[in-house]
C-alpha positions as CSV (number, residue, x, y, z in Angstrom):
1,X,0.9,-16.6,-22.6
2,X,1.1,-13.2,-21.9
3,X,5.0,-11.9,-20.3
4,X,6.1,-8.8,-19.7
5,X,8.7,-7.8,-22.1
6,X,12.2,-7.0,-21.5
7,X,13.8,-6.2,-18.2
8,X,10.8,-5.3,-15.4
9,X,11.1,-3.5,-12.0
10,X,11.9,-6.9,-10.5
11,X,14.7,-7.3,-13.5
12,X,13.8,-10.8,-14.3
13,X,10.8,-12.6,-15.8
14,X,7.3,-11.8,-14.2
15,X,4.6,-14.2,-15.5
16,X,0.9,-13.0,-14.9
17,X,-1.5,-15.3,-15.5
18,X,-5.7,-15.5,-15.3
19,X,-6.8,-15.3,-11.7
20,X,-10.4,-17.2,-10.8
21,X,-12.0,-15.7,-8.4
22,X,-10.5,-13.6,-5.6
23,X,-12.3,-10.2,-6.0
24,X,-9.5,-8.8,-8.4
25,X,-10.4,-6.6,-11.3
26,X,-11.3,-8.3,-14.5
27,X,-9.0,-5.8,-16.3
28,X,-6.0,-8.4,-14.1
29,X,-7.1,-11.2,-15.7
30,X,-5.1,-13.1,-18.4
31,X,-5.6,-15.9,-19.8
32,X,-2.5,-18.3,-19.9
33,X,-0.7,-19.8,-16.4
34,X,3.1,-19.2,-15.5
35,X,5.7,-20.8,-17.3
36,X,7.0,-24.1,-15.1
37,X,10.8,-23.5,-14.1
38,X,12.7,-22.1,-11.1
39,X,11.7,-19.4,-9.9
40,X,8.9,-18.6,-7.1
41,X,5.0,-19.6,-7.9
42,X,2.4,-16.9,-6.9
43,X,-0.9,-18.3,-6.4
44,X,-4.0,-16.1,-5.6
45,X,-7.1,-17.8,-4.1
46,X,-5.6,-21.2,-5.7
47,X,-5.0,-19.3,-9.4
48,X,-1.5,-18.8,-10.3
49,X,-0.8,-15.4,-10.9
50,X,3.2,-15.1,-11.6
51,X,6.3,-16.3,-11.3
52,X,9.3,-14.6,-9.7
53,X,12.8,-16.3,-10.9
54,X,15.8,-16.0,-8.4
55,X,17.2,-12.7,-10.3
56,X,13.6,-11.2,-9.7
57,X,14.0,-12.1,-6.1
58,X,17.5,-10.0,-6.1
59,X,15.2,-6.7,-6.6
60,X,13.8,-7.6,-3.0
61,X,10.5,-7.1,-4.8
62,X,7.5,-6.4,-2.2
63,X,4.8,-8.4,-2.8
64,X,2.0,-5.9,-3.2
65,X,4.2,-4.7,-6.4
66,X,3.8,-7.6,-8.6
67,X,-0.3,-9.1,-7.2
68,X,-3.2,-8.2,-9.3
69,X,-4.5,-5.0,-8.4
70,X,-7.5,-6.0,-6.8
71,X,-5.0,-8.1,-4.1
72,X,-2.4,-5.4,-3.6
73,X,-3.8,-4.5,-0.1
74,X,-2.7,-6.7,3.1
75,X,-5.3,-6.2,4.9
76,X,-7.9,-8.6,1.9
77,X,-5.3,-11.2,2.8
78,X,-6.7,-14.0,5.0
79,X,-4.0,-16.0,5.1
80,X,-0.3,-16.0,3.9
81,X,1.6,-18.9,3.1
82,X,5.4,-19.8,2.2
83,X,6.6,-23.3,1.7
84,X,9.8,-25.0,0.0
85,X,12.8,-26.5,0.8
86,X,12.3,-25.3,4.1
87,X,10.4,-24.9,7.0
88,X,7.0,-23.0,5.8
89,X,5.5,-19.8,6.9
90,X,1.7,-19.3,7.7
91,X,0.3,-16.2,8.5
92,X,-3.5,-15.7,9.4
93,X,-4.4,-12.2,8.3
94,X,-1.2,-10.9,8.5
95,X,-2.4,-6.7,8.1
96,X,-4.2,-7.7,11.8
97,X,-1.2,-9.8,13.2
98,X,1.5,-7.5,11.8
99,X,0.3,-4.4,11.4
100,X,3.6,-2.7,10.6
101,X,5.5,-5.0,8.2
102,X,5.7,-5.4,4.5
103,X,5.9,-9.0,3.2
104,X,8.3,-9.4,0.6
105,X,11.0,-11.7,-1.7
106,X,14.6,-12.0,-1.4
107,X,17.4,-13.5,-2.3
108,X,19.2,-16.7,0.2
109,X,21.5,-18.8,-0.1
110,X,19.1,-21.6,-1.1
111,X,17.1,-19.3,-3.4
112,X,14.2,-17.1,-2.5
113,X,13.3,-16.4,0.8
114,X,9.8,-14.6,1.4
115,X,10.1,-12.2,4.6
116,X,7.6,-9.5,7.0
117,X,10.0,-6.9,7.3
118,X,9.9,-2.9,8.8
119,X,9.3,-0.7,5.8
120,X,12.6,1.0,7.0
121,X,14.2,-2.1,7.3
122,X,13.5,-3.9,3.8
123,X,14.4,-0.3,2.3
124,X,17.9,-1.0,4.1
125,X,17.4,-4.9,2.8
126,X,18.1,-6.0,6.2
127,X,17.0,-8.8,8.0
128,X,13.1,-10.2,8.4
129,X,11.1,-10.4,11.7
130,X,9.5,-13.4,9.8
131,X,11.1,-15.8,7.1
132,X,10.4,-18.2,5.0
133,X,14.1,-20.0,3.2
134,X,13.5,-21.9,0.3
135,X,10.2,-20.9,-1.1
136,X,8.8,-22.5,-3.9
137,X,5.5,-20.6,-3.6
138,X,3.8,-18.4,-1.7
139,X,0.0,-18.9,-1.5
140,X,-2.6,-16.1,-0.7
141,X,-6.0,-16.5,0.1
142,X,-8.4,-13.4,0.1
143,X,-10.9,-12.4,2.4
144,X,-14.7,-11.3,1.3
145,X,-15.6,-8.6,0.7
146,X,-18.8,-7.3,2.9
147,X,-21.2,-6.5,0.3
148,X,-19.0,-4.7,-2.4
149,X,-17.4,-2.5,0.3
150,X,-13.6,-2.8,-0.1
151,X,-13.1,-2.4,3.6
152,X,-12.0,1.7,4.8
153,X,-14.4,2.9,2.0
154,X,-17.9,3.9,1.9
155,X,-20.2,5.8,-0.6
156,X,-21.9,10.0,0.1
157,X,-23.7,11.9,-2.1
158,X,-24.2,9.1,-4.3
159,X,-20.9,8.8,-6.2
160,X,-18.3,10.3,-3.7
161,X,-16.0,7.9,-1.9
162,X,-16.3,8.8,1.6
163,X,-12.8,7.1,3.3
164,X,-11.5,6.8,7.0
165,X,-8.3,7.7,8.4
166,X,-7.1,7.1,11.8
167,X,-5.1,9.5,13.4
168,X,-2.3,8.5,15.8
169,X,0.2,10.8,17.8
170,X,2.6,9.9,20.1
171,X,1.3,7.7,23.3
172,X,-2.7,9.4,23.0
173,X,-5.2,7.2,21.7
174,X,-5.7,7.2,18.0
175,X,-8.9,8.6,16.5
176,X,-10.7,7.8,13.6
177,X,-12.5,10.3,11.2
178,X,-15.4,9.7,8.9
179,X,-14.1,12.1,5.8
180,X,-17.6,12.3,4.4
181,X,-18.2,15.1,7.5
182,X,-15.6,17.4,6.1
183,X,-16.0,20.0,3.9
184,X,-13.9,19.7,0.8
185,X,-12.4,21.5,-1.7
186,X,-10.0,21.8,-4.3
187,X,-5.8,21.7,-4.6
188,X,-4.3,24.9,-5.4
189,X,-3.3,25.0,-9.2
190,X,-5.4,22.0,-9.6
191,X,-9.2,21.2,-11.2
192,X,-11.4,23.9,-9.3
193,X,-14.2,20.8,-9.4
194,X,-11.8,17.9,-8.2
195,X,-12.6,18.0,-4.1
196,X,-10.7,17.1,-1.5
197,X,-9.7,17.2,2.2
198,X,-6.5,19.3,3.0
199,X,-4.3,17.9,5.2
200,X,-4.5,20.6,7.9
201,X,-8.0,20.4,8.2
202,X,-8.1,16.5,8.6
203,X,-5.9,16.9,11.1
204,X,-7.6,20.1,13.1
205,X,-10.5,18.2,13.0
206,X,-9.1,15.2,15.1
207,X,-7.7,18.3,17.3
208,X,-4.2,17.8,16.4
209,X,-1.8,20.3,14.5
210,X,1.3,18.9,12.7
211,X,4.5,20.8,14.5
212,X,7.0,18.2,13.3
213,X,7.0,15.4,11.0
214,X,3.9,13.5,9.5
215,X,4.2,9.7,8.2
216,X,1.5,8.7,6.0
217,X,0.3,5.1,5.8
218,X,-0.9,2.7,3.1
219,X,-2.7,-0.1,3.4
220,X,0.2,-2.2,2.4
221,X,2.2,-0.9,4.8
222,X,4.0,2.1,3.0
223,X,4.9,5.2,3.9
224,X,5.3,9.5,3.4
225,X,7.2,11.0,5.6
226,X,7.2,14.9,5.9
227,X,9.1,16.7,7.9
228,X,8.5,20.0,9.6
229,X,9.9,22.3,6.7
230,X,7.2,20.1,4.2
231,X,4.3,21.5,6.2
232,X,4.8,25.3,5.8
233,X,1.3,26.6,5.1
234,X,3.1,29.2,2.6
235,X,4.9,26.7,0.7
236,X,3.4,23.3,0.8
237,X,-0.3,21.7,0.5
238,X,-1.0,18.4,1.7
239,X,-4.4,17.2,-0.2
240,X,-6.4,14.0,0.1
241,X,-8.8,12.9,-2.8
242,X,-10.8,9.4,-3.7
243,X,-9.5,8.4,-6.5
244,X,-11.2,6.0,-9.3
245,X,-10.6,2.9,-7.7
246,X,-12.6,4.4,-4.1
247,X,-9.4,4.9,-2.5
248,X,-7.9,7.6,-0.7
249,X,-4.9,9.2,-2.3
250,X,-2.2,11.8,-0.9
251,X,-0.3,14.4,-2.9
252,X,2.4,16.7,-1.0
253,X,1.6,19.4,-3.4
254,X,4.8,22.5,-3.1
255,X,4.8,26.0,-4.9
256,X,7.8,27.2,-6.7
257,X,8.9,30.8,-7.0
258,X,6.8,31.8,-9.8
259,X,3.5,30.6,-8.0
260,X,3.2,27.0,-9.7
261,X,2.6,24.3,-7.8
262,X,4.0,20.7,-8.4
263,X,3.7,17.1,-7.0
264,X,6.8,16.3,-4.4
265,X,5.0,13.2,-2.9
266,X,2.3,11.1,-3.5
267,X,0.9,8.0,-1.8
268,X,-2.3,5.8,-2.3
269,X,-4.8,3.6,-0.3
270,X,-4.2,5.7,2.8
271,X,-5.4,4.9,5.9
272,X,-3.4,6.1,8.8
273,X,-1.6,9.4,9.7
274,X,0.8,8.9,12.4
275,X,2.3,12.2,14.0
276,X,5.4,12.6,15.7
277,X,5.4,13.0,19.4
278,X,6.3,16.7,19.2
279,X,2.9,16.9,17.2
280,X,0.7,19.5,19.3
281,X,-3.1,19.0,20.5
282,X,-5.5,22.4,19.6
């Protein structure tokens, strides 16, 4: 049995165990199943994968924090399950139904309740649109994957990941931009041969400028926000790159006053920019 030592992010116990199947990374994989006790049951694609005790569930732990890597990302979940003591929750591929909430654990008074919350709202750790009282365990089935493609990514030049984003602002429709038809380049201060997109340019390239804030969006459902003062050309960077794993990852890169420049922000598995309305068209 493999168990993570000592106090984790949840602050209790967090079991992982060997997962059969399910398209997770083989580097996820151990070999021994979740102790039996109170607590929540994971189970991936019918595996078990951990545990999470009630004092776990008092972190308010999301669950794309404690699945295998390869299961971290909504939108691979088919179908999401809750049952218990309770009346369950079943959610067909909940990334599709409920685009804009998180699901995570949290404490009730009958134990662990599994909830779809805002972002905003579990941050405040207030109340679910969807609940689940009760749980015992919380079942997750995965979708296939078409052919090795793991869904917004793609393959240019032979070993570059090539991502979408889609592009929002205000009430226009959203557009949707194939990154392989951009040119990159590199971050300032960074690895003069690691490409990317800036941020700017995605975005002048959908025919937007950002004027006021810019929220970035994971496939899990987190977010960047920047504000106006974090997109000053003369002080900050915004830079995309595909990192190993083929996903697209976001640093808010900032200079200081003797010319370094240093990570403020960073966010992975983007896949949607959302401007606010103020944002102006070129």
């Amino acid at each position: 049995m493999h168990a993570l030592a000592g106090r984790s992010l949840l602050g209790a116990a967090l079991v992982l165990a060997g997962v059969a199947g399910g398209g997770c990374d083989p580097g996820d994989r151990v070999a021994s199943a979740p102790a039996a006790g109170a607590g929540v049951e994971l189970v991936l694609d019918g595996s078990p994968v951990a545990t999470i005790d009630v004092d776990g569930a008092a972190a308010w732990p999301r669950l794309d924090q404690v699945l295998p890597k390869g299961a971290r990302a909504m939108r691979r979940w088919a179908r999401l399950e809750a049952t218990g003591a309770g009346d369950p929750l079943v959610v067909a591929s909940p990334a599709v139904a409920h685009p804009t909430l998180v699901a995570a654990l949290y404490p009730v008074d009958d134990g662990v309740g599994l909830g779809l919350f805002e972002p905003a709202t579990l941050a405040a750790r207030g109340a679910p649109r969807l609940r689940a009282t009760g749980v015992r365990q919380v079942r997750i089935t995965l979708a296939p994957r078409a052919d090795g493609d793991p869904g917004q990514r793609g393959r240019v030049d032979g070993d570059v990941a090539a991502p979408r984003l889609t592009i929002a602002a205000g009430g226009a429709a959203a557009t949707t931009l194939e990154l392989a038809a951009l040119p990159r380049r590199p971050a300032p201060g960074g690895d003069p041969t690691a490409l990317g997109w800036s941020l700017v340019e995605v975005l002048g390239a959908a025919g937007r400028t950002a004027t006021a804030g810019v929220r970035l969006v994971d496939a899990a459902g987190g977010q960047l926000a920047l504000v106006a003062a974090d997109l000053d050309p003369a002080r900050a960077f915004g830079f995309f790159k595909v990192n190993r794993q083929g996903a697209l990852r976001f640093k808010h890169l900032v200079v200081d006053d003797a010319g370094a420049w240093h990570a403020r922000g960073d966010l992975r598995d983007v896949v949607r920019i959302e401007l606010d309305a103020a944002a102006g068209a070129r």
